[in-house]
C-alpha positions in Angstrom: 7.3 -20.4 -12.8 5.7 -21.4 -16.3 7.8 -24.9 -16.1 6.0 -26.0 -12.7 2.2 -25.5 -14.1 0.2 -29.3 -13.2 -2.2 -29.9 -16.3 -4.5 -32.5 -16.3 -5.3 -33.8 -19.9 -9.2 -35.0 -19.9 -9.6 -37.5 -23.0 -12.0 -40.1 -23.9 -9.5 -41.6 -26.3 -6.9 -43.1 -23.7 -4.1 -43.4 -26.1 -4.2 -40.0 -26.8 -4.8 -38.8 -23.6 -1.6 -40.6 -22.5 0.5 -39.2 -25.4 -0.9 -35.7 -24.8 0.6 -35.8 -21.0 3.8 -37.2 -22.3 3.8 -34.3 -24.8 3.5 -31.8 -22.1 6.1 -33.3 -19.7 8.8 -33.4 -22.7 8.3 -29.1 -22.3 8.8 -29.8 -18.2 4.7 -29.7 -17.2 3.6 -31.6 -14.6 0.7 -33.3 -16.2 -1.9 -36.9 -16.3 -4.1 -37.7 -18.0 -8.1 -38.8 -17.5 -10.5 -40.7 -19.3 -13.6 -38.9 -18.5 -15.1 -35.3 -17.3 -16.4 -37.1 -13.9 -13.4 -38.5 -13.3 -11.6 -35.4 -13.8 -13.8 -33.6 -11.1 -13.9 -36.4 -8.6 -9.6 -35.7 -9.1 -9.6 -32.0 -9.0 -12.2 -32.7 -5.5 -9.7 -35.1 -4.2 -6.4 -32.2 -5.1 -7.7 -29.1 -6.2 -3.4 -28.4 -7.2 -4.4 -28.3 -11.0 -3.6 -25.0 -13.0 -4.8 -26.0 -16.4 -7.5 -28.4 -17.6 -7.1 -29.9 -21.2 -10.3 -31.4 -22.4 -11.5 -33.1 -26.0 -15.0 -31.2 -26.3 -16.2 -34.2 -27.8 -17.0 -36.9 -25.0 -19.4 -39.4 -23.5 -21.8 -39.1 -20.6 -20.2 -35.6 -19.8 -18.8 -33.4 -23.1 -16.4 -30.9 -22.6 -18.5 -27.7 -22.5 -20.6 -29.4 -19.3 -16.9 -30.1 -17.9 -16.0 -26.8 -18.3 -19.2 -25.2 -16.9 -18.6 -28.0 -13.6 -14.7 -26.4 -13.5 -15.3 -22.6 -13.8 -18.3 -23.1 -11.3 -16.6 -25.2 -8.8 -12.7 -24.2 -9.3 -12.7 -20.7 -10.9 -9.0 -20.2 -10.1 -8.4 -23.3 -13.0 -7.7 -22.5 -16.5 -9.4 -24.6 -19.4 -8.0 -25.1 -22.8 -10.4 -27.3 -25.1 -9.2 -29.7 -28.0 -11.2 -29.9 -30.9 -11.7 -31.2 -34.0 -12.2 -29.5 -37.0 -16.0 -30.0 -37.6 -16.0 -28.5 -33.7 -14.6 -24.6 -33.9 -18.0 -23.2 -33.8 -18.7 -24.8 -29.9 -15.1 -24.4 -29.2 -15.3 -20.6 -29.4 -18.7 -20.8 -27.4 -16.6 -22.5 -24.7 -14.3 -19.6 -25.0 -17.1 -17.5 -24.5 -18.3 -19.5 -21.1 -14.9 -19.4 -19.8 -11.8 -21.5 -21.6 -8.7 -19.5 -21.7 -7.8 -21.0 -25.5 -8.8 -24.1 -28.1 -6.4 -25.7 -30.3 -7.3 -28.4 -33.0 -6.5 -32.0 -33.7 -4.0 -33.2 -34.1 -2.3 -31.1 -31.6 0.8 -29.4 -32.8 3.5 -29.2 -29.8 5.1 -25.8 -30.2 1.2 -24.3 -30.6 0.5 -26.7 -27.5 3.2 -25.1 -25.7 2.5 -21.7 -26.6 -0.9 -21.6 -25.6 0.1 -23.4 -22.0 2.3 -20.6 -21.1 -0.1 -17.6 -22.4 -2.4 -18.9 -19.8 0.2 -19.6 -17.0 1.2 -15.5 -17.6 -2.2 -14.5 -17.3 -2.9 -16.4 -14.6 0.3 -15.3 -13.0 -0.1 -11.8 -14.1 -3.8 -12.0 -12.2 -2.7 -13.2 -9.3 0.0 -10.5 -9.0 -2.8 -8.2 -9.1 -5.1 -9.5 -7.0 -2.1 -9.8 -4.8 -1.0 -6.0 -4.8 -4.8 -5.3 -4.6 -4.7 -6.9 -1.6 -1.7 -5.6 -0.2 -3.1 -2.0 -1.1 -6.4 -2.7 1.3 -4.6 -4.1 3.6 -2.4 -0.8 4.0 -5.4 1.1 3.9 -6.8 -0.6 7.0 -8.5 1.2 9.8 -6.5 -0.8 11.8 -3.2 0.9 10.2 -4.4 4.4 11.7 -3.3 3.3 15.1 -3.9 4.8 18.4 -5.8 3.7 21.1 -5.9 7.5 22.9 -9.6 8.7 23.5 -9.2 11.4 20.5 -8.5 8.7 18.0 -10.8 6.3 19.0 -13.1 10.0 18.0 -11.4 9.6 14.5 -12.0 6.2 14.1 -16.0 6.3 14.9 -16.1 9.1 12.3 -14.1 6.8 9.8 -16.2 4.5 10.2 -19.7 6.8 9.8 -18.4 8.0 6.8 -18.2 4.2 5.0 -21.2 2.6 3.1 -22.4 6.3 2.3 -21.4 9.2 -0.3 -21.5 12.2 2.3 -18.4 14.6 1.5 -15.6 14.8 4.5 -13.4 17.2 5.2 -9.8 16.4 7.2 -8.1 18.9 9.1 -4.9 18.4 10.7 -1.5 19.5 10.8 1.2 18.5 8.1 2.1 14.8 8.3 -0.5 13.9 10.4 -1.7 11.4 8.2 -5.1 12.9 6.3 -4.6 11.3 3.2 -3.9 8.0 5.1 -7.6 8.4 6.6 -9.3 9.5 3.1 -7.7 6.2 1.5 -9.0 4.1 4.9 -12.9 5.5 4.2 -12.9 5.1 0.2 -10.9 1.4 0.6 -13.8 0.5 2.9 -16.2 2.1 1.0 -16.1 1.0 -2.1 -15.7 -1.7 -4.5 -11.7 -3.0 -5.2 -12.0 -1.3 -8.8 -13.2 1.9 -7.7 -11.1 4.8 -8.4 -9.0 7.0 -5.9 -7.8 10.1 -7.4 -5.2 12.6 -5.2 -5.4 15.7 -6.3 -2.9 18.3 -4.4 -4.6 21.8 -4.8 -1.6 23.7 -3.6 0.8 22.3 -6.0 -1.1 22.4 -9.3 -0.6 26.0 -11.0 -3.8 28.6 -10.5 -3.8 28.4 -13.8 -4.0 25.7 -14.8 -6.3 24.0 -12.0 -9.9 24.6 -13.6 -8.4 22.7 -16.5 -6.8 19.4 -14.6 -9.9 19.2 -12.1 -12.8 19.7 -15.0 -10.8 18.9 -18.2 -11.1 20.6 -21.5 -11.9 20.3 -25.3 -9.6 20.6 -28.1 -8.7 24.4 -28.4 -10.3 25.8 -25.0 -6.8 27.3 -24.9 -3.0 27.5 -25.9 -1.6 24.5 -25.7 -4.7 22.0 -25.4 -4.0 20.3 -28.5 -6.1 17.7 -27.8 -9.1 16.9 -25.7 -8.4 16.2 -22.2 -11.5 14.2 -19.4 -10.4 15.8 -16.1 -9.6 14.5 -12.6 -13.2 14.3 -11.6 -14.3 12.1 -14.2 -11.1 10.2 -13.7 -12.3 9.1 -10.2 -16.1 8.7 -11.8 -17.1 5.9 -9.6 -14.9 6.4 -6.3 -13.1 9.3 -4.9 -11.3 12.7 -5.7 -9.3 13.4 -2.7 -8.6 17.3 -2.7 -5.5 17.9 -0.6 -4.9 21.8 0.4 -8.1 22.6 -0.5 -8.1 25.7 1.2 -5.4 27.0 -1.8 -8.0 26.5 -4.3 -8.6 30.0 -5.7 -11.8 32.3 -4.7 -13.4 32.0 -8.2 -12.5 28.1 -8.6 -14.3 28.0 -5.2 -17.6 28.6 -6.6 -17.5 26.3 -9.9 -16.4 23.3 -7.2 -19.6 24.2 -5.1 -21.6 23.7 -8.3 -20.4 20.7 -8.5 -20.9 19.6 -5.0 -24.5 20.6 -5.6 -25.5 19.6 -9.2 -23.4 16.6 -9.6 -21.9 17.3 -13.1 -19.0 19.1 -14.5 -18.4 20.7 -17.8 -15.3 21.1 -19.7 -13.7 23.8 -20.2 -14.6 24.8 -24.4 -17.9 22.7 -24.1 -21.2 23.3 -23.1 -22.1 20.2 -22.6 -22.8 19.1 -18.7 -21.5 15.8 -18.0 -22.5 13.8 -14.8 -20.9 12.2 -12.8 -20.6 10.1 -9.2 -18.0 10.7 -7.5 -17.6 10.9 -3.5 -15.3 14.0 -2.4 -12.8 13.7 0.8 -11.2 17.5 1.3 -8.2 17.7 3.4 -6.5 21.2 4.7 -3.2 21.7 7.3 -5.0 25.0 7.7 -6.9 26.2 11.2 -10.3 26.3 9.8 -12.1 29.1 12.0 -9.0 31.8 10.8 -9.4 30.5 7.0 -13.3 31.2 7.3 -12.6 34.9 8.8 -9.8 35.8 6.3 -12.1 34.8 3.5 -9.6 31.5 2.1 -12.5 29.6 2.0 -16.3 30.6 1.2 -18.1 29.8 4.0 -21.0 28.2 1.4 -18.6 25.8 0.5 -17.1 25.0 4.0 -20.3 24.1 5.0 -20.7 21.7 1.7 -17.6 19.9 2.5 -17.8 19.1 5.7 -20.8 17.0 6.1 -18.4 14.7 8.1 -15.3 16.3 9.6 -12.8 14.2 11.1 -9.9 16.6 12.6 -6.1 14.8 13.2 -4.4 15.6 16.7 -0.9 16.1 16.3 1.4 13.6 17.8 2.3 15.5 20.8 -1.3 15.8 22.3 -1.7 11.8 21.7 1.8 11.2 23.8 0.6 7.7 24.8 0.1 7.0 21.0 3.7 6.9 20.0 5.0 3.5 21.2 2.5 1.6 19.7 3.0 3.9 16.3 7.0 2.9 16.8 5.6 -0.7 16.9 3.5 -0.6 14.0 6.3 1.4 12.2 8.7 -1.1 13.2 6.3 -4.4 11.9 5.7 -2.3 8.9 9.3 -1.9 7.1 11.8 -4.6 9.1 11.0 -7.0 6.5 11.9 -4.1 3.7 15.4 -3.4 5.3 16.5 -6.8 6.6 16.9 -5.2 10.1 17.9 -6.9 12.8 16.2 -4.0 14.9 13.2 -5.2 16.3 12.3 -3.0 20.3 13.1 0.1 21.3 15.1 0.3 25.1 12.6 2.1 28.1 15.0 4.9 28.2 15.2 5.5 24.7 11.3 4.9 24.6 10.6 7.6 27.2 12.9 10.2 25.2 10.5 9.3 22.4 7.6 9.6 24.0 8.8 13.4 25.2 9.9 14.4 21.8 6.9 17.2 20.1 7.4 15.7 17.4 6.3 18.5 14.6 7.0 16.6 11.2 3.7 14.3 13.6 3.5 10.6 12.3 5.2 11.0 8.8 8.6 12.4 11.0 7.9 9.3 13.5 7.7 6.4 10.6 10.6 8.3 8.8 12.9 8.2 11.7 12.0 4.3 12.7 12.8 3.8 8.9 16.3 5.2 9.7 16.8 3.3 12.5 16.4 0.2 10.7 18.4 1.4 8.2 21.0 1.6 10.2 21.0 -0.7 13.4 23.2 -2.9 14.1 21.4 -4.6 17.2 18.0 -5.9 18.3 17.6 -2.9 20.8 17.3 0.8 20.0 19.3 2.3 22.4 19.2 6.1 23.1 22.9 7.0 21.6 21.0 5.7 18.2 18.6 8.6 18.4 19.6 11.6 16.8 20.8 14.9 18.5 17.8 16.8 17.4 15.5 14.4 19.5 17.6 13.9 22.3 19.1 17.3 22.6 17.4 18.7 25.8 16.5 15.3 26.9 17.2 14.0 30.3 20.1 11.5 29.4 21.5 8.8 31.6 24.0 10.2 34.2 27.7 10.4 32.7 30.8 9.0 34.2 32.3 12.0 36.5 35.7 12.1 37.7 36.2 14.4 40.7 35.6 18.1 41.2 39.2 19.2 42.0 41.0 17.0 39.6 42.6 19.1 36.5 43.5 17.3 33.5 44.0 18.4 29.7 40.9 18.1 27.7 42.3 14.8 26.4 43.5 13.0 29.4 40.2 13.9 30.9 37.9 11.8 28.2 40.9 9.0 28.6 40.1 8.7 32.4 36.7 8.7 31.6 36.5 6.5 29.3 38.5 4.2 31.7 36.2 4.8 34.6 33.4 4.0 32.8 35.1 0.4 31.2 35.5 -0.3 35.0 31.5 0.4 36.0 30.4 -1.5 33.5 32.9 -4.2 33.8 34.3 -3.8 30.7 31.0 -3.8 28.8 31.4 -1.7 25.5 27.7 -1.4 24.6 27.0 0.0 28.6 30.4 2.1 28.8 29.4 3.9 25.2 25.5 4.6 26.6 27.0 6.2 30.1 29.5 8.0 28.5 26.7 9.5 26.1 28.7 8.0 22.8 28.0 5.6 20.2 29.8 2.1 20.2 31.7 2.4 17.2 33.0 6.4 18.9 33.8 4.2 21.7 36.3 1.6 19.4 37.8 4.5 18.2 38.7 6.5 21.3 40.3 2.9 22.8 42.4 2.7 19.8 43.8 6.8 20.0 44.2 6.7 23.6 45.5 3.3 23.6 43.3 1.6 25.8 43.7 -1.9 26.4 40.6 -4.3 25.7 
């Protein structure tokens, strides 16, 4: 909040200084006021909770472009505004150029004062929102986010790691939601610098033709439609990574201009003849079996062998079985906070129906359903009648209540008695009574009240 920012006023004049502060608290700042540039520091040492310095540039012993070199050296998260007078300008906009946020001149106007105070709070807010998502976004990107401690991706990890710190091009193979553009995000976040680009480019959904022009760019005029000049996904990621999803649905002849630039390291737009270069670290990705895509001819074998330098291949979820519950844990961490789910372990029989599931929508169907779950729980524990039919059909379920093999009922007095004889097993225990009978609670509620059950 702009209204809660702590200002410390740094004045050689006392007086002043003292009015300045009770200018600033009038507006609802926090602020005090200082007599000299030492002082200030030995303050700011003491309780570094200051947000905005205030300074006269014109004072003894320490003036306030040496206080303002001190601040941005030793507090660089503190923003300076400097005072001056109007013989002053000229060093007041060479302390803007070593660091203050803003000057404004004697005599200070109030509503200018004020202004300027919260310009600097929104930047400074506006920053650390920034630095915040930035930080949120490597810490998604983790290696420790592509979890598994199975032998095969402990293999994926080492590779992950090998391809950081260099430029080598990888390509990822795996099935469909395996999580291949998870891994290419992992390497270039741990790669590179925060600013570095990442750009996703999905080869299989971009028109054939239209994808020379998105990947390479074009002038003005290289065709109908280009009205105007356009730079290309390549030179958008200049600097970082072009992550080329489907790559085998790139076409034949598209194939070849790629390789060239694999080799020379410069592209050329389409309508120029001017080659551009540029640096930019390629991660391919295909769902495709490679060996069948290299004998029908998808993908030139010259430029197989360019892309993968490093190949790093996913195993589906069902051949990394012991994987899953600590992926339904992860999963779990991951979005509770985002649905205010009370949901927070799976039961053992639930678990082992999980862990037998083939799972072939692989980790994106696993997180998708765990999102569900906590969509929708009601209770810590995920129980197996939570789960949905598709995952549990075939399943080995715990044993139903039975009533005996000679007895003949209608369909309906049937459920009634077994609905009673399971009430009785579980001594009248809802929750148990709807998991035997196979049932969620809230069928359960609504069978007691048609067949008139007493509670």
């Amino acid at each position: 909040m702009l209204d809660s920012a702590n200002i410390l006023v740094v004045e050689d004049d006392a007086k002043h200084g003292a009015m300045c502060a009770r200018l600033l608290e009038r507006k609802g700042y926090s602020a005090r006021s200082m007599t000299s540039g030492r002082e200030a520091l030995a303050s700011l040492e003491r309780n570094g909770a200051v947000d905005v310095v205030l300074a006269d540039l014109q004072m003894p012993e320490m003036d306030g472009i040496q206080l303002l070199s001190e601040v941005k050296s030793r507090f660089p998260h503190v923003e300076f505004i400097v005072m001056t007078g109007y013989g002053t300008v000229k060093t007041a906009v060479e302390a803007m150029q070593l660091g203050a946020a803003h000057y404004i001149q004697k005599p200070l106007d109030q509503d200018e004062l004020n202004i300027l105070i919260q310009r600097v709070m929104e930047k400074r807010n506006l920053e650390e929102k920034v630095d915040r998502l930035r930080a949120e976004l490597q810490g998604k990107y983790r290696f420790e986010n592509v979890v598994g401690r199975s032998p095969i991706m402990q293999t994926v990890l080492d590779k992950m790691t090998a391809a950081c710190g260099n430029r080598a091009t990888v390509l990822i193979t795996g099935e469909s939601g395996t999580g291949k553009e998870m891994v290419a995000r992992g390497i270039h976040y741990n790669s590179f610098k925060d600013d570095a680009p990442f750009v996703p480019v999905n080869c299989g959904a971009l028109p054939k033709d239209l994808i020379e022009s998105e990947l390479f760019g074009y002038k003005r005029g290289a065709f109908t439609g280009a009205s105007g000049d356009s730079e290309g996904l390549f030179l958008a990621a200049n600097g970082g990574t072009i992550f080329l999803d489907e790559v085998m649905e790139m076409p034949p002849e598209l194939q070849v201009k790629l390789m060239r630039v694999l080799q020379e390291r410069k592209i050329r737009h389409l309508g120029d003849t001017r080659e551009i270069p540029i640096n930019v670290r390629v991660i391919a990705a295909t769902n495709k079996p490679i060996q069948e895509s290299l004998e029908a001819g998808t993908i030139r074998k010259d430029l197989y062998y360019r892309l993968s330098v490093i190949t790093i291949h996913l195993p589906p979820l069902r051949d990394r079985a012991e994987d899953t519950p600590l992926l339904i844990e992860h999963f779990l961490r991951k979005h509770q906070a985002e649905y205010s789910s009370p949901v927070s372990a799976v039961e053992p029989s639930a678990l082992e129906v999980l862990c037998k599931y083939p799972w072939p929508g692989n980790v994106r169907e696993l997180e998708n359903l765990v999102e569900m779950l906590l969509a929708y729980g009601k209770s810590p524990l995920i129980r197996i009648t939570d789960l949905p039919e598709r995952i549990t059909e075939g399943a080995a379920l715990p044993k139903k209540a039975t009533i005996g093999d000679d007895d003949v009922f209608t369909l309906k007095e049937a459920e009634r008695k077994l609905i009673v004889n399971a009430l009785a097993k579980t001594k009248g225990n809802k929750s148990h009574a709807a998991q035997m009978l196979g049932i969620s609670r809230k069928s359960l509620y609504k069978k007691l009240v048609d067949y008139n059950i007493q509670e």
